[in-house]
ZAZA-206483 format. One record per residue: residue number from 1; residue in one letter; x, y, z of N, C-alpha, C in turn. Coordinates in pm, 1 decimal, decimal comma. Example, Ala and Ser with C-alpha at 12.3 -4.5 7.8 and 13.67 -1.06 7.14 Angstrom:
% ZAZA-206483
n 1	res a	nxx 1319,0	nyy -569,0	nzz 780,0	caxx 1230,0	cayy -450,0	cazz 780,0	cxx 1320,0	cyy -330,0	czz 780,0
n 2	res s	nxx 1285,0	nyy -225,0	nzz 708,0	caxx 1367,0	cayy -106,0	cazz 714,0	cxx 1290,0	cyy 3,0	czz 787,0
This chain:
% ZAZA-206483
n 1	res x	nxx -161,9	nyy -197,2	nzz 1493,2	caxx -221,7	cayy -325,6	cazz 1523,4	cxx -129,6	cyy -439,4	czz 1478,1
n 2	res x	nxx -34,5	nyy -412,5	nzz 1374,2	caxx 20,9	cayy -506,3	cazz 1254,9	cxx 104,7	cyy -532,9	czz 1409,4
n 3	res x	nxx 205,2	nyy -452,0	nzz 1476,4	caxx 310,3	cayy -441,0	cazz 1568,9	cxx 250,1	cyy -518,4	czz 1723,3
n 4	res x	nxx 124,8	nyy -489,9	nzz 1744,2	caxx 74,8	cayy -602,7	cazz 1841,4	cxx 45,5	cyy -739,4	czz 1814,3
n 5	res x	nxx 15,2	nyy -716,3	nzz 1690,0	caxx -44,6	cayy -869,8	cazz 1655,8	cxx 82,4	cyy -984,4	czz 1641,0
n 6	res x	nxx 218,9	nyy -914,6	nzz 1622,3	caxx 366,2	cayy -945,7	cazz 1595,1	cxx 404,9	cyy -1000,5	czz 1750,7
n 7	res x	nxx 361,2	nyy -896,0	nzz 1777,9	caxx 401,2	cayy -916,9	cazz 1951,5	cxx 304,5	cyy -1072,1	czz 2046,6
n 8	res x	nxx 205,5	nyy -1023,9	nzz 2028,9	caxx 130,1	cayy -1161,0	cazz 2091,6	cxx 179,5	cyy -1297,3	czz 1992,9
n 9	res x	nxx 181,4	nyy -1317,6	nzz 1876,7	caxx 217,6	cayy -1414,2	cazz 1830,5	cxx 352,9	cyy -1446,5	czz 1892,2
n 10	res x	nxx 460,5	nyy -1376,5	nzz 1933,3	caxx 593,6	cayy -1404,7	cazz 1933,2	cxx 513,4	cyy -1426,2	czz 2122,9
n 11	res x	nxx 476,4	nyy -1378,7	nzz 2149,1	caxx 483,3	cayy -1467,7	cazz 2335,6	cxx 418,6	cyy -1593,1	czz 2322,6
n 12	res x	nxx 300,1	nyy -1604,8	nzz 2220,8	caxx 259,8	cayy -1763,6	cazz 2250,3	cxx 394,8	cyy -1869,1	czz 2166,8
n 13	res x	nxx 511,3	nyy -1778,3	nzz 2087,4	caxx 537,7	cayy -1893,9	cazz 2017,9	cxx 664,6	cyy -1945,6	czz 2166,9
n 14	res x	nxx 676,8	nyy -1797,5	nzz 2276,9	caxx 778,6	cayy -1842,1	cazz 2371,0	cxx 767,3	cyy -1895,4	czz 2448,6
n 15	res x	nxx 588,3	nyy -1860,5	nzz 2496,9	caxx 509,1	cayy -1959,6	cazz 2613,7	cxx 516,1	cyy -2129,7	czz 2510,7
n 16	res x	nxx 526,7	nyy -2158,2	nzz 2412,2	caxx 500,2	cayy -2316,0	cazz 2344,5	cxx 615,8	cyy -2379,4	czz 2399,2
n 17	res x	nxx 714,3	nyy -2273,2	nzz 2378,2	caxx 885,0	cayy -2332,4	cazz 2376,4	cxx 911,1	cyy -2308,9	czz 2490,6
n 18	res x	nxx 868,0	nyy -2264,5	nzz 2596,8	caxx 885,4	cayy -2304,6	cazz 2762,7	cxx 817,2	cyy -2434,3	czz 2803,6
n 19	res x	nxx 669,6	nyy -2401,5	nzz 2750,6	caxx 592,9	cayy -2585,4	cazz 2800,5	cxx 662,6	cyy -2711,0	czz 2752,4
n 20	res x	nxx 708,1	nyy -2699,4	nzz 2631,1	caxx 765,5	cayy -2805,2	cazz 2580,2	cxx 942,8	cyy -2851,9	czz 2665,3
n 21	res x	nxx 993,4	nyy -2678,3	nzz 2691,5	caxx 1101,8	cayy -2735,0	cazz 2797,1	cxx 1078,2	cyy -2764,7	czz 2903,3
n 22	res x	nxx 944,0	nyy -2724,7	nzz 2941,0	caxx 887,4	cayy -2770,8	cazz 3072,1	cxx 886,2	cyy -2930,8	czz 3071,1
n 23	res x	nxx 842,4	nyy -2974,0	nzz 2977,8	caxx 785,9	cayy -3122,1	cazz 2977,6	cxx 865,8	cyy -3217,2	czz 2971,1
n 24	res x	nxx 956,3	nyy -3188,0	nzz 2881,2	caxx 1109,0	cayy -3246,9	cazz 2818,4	cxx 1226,7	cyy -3259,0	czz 2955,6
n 25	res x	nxx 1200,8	nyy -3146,4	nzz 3109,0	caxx 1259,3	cayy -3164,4	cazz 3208,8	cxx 1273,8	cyy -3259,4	czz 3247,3
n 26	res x	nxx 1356,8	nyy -3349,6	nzz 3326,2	caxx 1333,7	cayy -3479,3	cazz 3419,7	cxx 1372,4	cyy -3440,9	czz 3545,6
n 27	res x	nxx 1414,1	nyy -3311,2	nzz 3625,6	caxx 1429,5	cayy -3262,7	cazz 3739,3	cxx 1326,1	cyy -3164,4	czz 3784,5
n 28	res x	nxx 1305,7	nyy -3191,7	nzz 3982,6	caxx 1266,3	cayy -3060,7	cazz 3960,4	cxx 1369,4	cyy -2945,8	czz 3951,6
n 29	res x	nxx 1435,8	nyy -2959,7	nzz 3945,5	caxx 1566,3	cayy -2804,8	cazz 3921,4	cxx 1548,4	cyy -2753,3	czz 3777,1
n 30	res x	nxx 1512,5	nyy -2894,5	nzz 3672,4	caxx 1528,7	cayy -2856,7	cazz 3519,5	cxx 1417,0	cyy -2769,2	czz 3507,7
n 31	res x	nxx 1293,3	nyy -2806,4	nzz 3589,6	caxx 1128,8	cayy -2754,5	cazz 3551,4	cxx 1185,9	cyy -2670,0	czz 3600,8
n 32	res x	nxx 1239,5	nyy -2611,5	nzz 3713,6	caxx 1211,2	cayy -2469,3	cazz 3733,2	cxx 1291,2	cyy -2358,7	czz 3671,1
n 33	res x	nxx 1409,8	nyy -2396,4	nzz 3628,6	caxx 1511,6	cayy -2337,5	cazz 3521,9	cxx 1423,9	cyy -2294,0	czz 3391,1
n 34	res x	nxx 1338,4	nyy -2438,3	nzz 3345,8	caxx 1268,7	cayy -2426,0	cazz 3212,5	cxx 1166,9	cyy -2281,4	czz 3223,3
n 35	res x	nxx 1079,1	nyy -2312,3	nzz 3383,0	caxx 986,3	cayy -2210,7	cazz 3410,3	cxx 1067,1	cyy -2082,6	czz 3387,6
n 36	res x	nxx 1158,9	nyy -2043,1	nzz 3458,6	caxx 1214,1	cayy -1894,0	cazz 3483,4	cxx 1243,1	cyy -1843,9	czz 3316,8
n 37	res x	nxx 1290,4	nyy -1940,7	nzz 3258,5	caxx 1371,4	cayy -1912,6	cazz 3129,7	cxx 1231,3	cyy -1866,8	czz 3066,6
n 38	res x	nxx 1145,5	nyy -1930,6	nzz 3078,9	caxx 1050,0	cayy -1891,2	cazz 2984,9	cxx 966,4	cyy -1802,5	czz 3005,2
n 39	res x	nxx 928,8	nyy -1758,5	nzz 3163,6	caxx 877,3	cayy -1641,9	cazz 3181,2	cxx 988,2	cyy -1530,1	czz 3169,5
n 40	res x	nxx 1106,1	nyy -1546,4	nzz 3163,8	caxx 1201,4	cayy -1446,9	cazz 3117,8	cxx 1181,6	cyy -1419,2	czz 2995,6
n 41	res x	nxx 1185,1	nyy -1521,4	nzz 2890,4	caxx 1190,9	cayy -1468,7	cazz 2754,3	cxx 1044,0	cyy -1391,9	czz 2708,5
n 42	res x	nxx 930,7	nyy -1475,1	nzz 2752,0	caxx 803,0	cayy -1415,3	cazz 2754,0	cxx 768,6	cyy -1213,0	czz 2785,9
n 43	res x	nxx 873,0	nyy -1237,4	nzz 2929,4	caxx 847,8	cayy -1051,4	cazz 2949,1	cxx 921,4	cyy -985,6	czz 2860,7
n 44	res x	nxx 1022,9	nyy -1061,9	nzz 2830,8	caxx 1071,3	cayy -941,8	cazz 2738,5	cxx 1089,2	cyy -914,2	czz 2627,2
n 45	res x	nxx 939,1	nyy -963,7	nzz 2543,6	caxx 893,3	cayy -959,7	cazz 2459,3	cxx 843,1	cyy -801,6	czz 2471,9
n 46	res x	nxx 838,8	nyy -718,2	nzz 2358,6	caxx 826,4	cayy -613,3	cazz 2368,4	cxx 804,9	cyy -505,2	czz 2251,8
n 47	res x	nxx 639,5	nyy -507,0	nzz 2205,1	caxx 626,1	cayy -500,3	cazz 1992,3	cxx 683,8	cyy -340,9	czz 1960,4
n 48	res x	nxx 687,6	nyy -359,2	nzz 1877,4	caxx 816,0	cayy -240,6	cazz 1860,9	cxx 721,2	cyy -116,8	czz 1810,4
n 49	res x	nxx 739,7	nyy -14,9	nzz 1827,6	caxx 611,9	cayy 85,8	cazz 1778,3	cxx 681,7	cyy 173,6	czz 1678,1
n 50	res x	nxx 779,1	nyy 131,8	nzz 1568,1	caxx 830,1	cayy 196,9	cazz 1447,0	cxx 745,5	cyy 327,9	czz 1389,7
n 51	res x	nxx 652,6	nyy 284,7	nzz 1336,8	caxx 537,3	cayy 258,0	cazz 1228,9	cxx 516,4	cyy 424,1	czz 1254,3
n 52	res x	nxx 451,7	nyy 467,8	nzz 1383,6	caxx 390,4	cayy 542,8	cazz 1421,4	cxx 548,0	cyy 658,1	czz 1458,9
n 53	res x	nxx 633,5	nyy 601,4	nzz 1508,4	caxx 715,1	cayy 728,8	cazz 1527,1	cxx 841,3	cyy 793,2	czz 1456,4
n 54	res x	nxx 764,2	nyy 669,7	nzz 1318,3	caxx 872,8	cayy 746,4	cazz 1231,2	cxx 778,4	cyy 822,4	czz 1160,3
n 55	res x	nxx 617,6	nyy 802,5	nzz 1160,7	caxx 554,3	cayy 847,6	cazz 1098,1	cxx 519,0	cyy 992,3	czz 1141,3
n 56	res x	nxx 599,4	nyy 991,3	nzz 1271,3	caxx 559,8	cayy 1167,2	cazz 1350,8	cxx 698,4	cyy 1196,5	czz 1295,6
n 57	res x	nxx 805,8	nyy 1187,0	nzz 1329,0	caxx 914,9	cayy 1202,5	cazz 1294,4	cxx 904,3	cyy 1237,4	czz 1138,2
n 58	res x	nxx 811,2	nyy 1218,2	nzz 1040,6	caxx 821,4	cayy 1253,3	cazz 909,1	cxx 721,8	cyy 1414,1	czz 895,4
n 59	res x	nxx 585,9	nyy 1411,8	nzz 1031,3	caxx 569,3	cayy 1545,0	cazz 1024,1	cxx 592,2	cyy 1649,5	czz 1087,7
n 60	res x	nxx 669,4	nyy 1626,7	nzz 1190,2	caxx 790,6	cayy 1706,7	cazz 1225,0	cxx 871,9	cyy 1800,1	czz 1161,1
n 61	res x	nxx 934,7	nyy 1694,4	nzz 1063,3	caxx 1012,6	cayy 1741,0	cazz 952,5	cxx 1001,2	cyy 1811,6	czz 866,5
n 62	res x	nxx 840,5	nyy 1773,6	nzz 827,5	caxx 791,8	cayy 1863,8	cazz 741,2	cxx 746,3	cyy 1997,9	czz 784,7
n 63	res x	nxx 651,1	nyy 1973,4	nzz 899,7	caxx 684,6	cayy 2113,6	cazz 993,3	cxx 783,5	cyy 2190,3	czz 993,6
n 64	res x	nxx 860,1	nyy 2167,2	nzz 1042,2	caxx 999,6	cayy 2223,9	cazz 1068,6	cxx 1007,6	cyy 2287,5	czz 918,2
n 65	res x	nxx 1061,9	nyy 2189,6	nzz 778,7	caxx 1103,4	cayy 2265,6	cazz 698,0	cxx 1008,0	cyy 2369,6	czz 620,2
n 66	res x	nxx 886,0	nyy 2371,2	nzz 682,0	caxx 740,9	cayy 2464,4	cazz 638,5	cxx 800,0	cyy 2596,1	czz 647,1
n 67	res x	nxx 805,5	nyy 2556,7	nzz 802,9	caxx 792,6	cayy 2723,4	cazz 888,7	cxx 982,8	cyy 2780,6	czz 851,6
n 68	res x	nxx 1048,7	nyy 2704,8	nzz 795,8	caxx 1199,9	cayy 2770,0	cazz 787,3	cxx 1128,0	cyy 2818,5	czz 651,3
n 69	res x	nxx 1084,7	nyy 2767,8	nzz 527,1	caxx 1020,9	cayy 2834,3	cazz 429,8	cxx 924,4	cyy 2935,0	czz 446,2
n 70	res x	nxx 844,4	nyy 2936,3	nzz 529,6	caxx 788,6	cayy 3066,1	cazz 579,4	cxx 854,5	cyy 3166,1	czz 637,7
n 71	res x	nxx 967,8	nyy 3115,3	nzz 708,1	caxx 1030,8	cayy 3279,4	cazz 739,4	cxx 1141,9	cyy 3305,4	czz 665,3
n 72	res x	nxx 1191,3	nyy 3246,4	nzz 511,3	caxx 1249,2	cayy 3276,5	cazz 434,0	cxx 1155,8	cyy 3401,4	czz 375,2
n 73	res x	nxx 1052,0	nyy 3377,2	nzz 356,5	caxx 984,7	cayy 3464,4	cazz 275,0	cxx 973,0	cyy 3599,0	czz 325,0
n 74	res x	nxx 1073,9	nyy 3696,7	nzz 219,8	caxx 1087,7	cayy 3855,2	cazz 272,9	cxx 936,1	cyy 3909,0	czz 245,6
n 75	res x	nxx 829,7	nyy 3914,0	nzz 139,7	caxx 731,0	cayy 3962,9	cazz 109,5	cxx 628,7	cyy 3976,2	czz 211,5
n 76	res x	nxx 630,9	nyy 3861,5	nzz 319,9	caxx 516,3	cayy 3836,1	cazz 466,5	cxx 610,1	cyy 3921,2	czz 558,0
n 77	res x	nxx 492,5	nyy 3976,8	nzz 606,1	caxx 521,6	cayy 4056,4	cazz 729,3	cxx 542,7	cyy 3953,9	czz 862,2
n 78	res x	nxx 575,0	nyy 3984,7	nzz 966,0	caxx 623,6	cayy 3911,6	cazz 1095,9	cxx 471,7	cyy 3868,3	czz 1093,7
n 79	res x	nxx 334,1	nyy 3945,9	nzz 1113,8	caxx 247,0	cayy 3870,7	cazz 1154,7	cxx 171,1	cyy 3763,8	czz 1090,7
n 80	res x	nxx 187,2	nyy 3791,4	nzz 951,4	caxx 163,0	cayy 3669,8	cazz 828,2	cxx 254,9	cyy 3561,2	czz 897,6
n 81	res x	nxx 380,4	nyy 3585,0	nzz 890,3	caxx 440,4	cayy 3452,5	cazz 927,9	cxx 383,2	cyy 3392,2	czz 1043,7
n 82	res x	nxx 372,3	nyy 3471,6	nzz 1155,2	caxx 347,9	cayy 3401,3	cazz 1253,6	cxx 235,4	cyy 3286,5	czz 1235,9
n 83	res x	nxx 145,4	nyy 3361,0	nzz 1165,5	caxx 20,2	cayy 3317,0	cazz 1158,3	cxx 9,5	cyy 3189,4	czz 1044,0
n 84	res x	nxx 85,6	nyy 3215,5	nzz 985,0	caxx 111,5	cayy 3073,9	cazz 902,0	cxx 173,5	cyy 2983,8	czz 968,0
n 85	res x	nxx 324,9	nyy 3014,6	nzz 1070,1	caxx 352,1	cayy 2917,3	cazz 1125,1	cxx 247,0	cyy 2828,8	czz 1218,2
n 86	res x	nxx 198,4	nyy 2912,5	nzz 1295,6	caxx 38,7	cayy 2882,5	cazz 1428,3	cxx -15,7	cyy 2730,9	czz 1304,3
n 87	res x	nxx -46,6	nyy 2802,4	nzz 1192,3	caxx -146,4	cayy 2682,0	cazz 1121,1	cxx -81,0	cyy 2550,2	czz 1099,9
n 88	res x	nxx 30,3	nyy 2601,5	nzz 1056,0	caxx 183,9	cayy 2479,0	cazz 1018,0	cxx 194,4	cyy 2398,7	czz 1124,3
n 89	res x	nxx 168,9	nyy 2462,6	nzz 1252,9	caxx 172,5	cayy 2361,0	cazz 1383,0	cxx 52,8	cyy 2312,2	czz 1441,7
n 90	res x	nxx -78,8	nyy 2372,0	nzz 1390,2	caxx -154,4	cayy 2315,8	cazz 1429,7	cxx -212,7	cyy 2164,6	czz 1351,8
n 91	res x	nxx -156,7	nyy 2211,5	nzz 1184,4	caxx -149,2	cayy 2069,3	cazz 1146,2	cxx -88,3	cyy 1914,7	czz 1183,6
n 92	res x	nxx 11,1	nyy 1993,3	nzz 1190,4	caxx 122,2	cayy 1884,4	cazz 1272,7	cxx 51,5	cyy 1867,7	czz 1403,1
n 93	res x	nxx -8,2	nyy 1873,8	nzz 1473,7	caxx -62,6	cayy 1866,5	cazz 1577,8	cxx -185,1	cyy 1777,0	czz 1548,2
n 94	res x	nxx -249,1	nyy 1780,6	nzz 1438,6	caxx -391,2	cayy 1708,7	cazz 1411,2	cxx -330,9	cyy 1597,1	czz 1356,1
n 95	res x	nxx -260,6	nyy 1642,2	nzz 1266,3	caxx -142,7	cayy 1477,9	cazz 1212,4	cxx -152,0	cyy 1379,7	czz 1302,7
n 96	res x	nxx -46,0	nyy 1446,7	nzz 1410,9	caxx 9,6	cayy 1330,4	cazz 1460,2	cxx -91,7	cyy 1280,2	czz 1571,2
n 97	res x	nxx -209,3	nyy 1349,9	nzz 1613,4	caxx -310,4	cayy 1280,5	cazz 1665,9	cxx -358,8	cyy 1144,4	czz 1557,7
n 98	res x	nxx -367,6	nyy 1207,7	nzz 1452,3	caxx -408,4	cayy 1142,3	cazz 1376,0	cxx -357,5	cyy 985,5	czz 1370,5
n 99	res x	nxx -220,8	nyy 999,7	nzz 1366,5	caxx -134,0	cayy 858,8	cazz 1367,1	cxx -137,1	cyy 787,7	czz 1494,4
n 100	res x	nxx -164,7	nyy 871,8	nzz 1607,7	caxx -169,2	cayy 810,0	cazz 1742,7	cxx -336,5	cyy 754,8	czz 1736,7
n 101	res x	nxx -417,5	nyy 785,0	nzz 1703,4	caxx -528,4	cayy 687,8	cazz 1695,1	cxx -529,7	cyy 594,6	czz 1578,7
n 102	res x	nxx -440,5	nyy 597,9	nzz 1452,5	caxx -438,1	cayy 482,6	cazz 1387,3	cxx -427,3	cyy 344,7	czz 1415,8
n 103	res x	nxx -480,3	nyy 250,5	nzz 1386,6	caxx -434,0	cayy 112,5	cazz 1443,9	cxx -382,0	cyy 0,5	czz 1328,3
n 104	res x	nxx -386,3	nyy 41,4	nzz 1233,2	caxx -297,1	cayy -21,5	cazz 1144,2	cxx -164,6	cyy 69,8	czz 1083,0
n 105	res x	nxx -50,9	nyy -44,0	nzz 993,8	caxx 54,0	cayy 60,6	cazz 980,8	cxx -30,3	cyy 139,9	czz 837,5
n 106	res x	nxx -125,1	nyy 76,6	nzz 734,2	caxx -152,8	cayy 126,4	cazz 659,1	cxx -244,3	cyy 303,1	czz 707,7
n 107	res x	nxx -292,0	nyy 251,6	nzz 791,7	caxx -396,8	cayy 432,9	cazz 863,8	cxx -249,2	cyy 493,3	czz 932,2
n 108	res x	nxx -101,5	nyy 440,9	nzz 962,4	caxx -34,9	cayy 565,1	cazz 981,2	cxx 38,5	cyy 615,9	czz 904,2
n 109	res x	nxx 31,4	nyy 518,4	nzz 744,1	caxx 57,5	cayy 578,9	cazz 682,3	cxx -30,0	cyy 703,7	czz 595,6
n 110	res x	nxx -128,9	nyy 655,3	nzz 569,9	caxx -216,6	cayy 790,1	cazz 534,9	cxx -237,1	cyy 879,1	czz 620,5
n 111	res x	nxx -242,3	nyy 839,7	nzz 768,5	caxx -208,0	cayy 970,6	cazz 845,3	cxx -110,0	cyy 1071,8	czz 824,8
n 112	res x	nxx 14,1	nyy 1027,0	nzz 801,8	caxx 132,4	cayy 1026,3	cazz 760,1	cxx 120,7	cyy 1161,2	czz 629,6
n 113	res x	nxx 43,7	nyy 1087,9	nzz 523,5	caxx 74,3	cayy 1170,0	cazz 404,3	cxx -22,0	cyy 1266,0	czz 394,0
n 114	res x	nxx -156,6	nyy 1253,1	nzz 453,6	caxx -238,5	cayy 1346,8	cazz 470,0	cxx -174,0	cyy 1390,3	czz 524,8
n 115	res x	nxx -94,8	nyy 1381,6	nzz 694,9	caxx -84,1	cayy 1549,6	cazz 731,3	cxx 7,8	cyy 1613,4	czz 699,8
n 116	res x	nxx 142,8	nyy 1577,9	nzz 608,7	caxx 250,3	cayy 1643,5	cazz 555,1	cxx 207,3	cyy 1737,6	czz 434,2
n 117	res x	nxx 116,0	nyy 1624,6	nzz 371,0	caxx 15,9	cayy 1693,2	cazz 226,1	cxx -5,4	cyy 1828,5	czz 289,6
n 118	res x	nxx -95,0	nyy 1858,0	nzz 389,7	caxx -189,5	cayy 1908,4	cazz 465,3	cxx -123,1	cyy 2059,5	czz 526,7
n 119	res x	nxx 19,6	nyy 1985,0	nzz 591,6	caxx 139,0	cayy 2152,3	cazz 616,5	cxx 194,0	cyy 2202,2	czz 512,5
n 120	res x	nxx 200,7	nyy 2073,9	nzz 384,0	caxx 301,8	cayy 2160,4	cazz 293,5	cxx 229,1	cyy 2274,4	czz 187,1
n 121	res x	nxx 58,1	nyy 2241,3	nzz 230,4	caxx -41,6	cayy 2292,5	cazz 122,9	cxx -31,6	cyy 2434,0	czz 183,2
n 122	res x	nxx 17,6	nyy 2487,5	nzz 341,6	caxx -3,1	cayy 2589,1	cazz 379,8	cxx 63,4	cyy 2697,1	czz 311,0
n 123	res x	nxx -29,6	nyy 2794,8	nzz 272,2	caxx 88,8	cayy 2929,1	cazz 146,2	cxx 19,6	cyy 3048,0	czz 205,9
n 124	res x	nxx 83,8	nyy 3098,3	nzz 290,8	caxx 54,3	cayy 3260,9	cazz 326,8	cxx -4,7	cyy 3355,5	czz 189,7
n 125	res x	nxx -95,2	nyy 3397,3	nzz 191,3	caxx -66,0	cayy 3548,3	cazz 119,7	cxx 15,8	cyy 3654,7	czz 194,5
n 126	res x	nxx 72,0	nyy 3755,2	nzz 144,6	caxx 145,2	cayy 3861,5	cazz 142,3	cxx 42,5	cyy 3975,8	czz 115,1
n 127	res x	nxx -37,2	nyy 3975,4	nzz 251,9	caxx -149,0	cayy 4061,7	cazz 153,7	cxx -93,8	cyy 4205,4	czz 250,9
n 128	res x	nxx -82,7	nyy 4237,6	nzz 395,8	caxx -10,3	cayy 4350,2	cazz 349,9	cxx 69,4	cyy 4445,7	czz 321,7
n 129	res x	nxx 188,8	nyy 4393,9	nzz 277,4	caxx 295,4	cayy 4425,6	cazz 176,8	cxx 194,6	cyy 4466,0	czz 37,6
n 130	res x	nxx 150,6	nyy 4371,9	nzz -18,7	caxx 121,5	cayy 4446,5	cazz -168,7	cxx -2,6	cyy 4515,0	czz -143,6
n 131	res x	nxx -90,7	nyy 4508,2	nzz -37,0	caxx -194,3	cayy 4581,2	cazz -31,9	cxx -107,4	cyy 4750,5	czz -4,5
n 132	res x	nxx -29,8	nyy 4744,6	nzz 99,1	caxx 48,4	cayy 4870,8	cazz 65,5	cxx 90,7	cyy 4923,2	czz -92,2
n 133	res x	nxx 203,7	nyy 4832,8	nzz -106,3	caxx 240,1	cayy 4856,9	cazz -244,6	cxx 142,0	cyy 4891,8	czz -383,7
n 134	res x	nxx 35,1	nyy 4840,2	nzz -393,5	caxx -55,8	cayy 4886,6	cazz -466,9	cxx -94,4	cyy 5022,7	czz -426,3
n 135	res x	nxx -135,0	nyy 5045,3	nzz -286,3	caxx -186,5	cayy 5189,7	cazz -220,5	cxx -73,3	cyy 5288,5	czz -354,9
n 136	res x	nxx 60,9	nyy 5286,9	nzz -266,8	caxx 173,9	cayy 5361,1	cazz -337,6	cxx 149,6	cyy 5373,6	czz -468,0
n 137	res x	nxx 143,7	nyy 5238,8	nzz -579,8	caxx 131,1	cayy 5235,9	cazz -693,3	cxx 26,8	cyy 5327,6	czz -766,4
n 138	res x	nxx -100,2	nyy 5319,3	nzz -691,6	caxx -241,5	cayy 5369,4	cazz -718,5	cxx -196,7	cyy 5548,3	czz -659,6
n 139	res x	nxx -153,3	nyy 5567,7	nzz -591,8	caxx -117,7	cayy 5746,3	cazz -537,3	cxx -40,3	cyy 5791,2	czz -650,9
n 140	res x	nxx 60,8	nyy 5713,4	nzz -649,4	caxx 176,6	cayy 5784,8	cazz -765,1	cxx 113,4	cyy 5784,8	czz -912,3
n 141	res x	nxx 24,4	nyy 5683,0	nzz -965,3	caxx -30,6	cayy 5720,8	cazz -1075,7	cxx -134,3	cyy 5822,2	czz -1041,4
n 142	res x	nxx -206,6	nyy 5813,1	nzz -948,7	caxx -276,0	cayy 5962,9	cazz -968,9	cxx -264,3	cyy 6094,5	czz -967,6
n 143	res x	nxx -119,2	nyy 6087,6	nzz -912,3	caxx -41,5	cayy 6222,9	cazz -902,2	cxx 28,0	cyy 6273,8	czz -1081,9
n 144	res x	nxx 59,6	nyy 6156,7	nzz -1124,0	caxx 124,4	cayy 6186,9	cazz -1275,8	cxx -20,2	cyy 6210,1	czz -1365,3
């Protein structure tokens, strides 16, 4: 909202400074020079949408470096990972909805940190690797 509200202020301040060259003309050639100039500068006015795509661009990142930490991990089996990654992206996915309905920069920023908070909280168990490994553990002591 902060980035529209930037934007409409900056066309009425270009529509002021066209009327006033409008008025200040003494030709018609000057008025219409003044006109063009100022509906020129007016269109291409254009509010800049930072806020929000650096704020995806930050859970991206964090995405990204989730799921490279998830498939570092030798202890998860392929389908643990997968399945952690699936969640890792589905956050990032609610995130950045999240920031796309924000309308201030302050809601994309808590969008922002909630949903990075939100992927980085994701921690697989390794359940079965040690659910095996216990099996083994639990056989071999009952054999001794």
């Amino acid at each position: 909202q902060e980035e529209k509200d930037a934007a409409k202020k900056e066309v009425d301040d270009k529509a002021k400074e066209a009327k006033v060259n409008v008025d200040s003309a003494t030709t018609n050639a000057a008025v219409d020079t003044a006109k063009t100039n100022g509906t020129t500068a007016i269109n291409e006015v254009n509010p800049n949408a930072d806020a929000k795509t650096t704020a995806k661009n930050a859970i991206e990142d964090a995405a990204t470096a989730k799921k490279a930490a998830i498939d570092a991990r030798n202890e998860l089996t392929q389908e643990e990972k997968d399945v952690a990654k699936k969640e890792v992206d589905d956050k990032a996915k609610e995130a950045k909805a999240n920031v796309d309905s924000a309308t201030t920069n302050a809601a994309v920023d808590t969008a922002k940190t909630n949903g990075t908070t939100a992927i980085n909280e994701v921690n697989p168990n390794a359940d079965a690797k040690t659910t095996a490994k216990n099996a083994i553990e639990d056989a071999a002591t009952a054999k001794k």
